[in-house]
N, C-alpha and C positions, 0 to 999 in steps of 0.2 A: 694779635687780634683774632677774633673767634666771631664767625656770624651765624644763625641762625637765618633762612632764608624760606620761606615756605610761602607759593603763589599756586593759585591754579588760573590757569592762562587757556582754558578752553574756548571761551568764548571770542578770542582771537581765530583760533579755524574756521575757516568756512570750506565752501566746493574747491574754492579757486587758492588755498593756504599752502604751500608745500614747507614748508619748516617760519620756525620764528627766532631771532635774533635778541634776546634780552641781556641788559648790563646793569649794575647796580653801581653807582658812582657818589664820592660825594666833595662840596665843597666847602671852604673854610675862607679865611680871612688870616690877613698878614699883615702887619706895620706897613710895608713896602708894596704889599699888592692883594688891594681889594675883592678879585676873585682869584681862587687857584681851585680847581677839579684834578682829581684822581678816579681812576675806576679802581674797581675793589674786585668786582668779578664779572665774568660774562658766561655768555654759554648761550648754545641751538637748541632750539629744544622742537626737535624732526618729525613730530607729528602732534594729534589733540591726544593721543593714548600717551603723551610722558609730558604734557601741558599741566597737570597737577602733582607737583613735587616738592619735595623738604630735605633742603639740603644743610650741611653743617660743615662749614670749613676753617681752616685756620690758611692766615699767610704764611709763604714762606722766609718773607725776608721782610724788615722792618720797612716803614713809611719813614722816609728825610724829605723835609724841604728842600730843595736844592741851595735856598735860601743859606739857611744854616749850615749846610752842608762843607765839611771839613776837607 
């Protein structure tokens, strides 16, 4: 899987900001269980000068259910 990600998060700093904590997650559905969440990605992002960025990642290793899981 391949995401494009691109936010600008300025307006989250203020006086009083010293870094920001952002995740991207998401959730699905399952015969067995109504909600399941994964995160996908995260990352700080250390001040308002790196709060507007585009990023392009790939995973490195596949998503399993545990569900399914062999």
């Amino acid at each position: 899987m391949t995401m494009n990600i691109s936010a600008n998060l300025q307006s989250l700093f203020t006086w009083n900001t010293k870094q920001v904590f952002v995740f991207l997650a998401a959730e699905y559905e399952t015969p067995k269980k109504p909600l399941n969440q994964i995160s996908l990605w995260d990352g700080i992002i250390p001040s308002k000068d790196h709060a507007k960025f585009w990023i392009h990642t790939s995973n490195k290793y596949r998503f399993i259910d545990q569900q399914f899981a062999r």
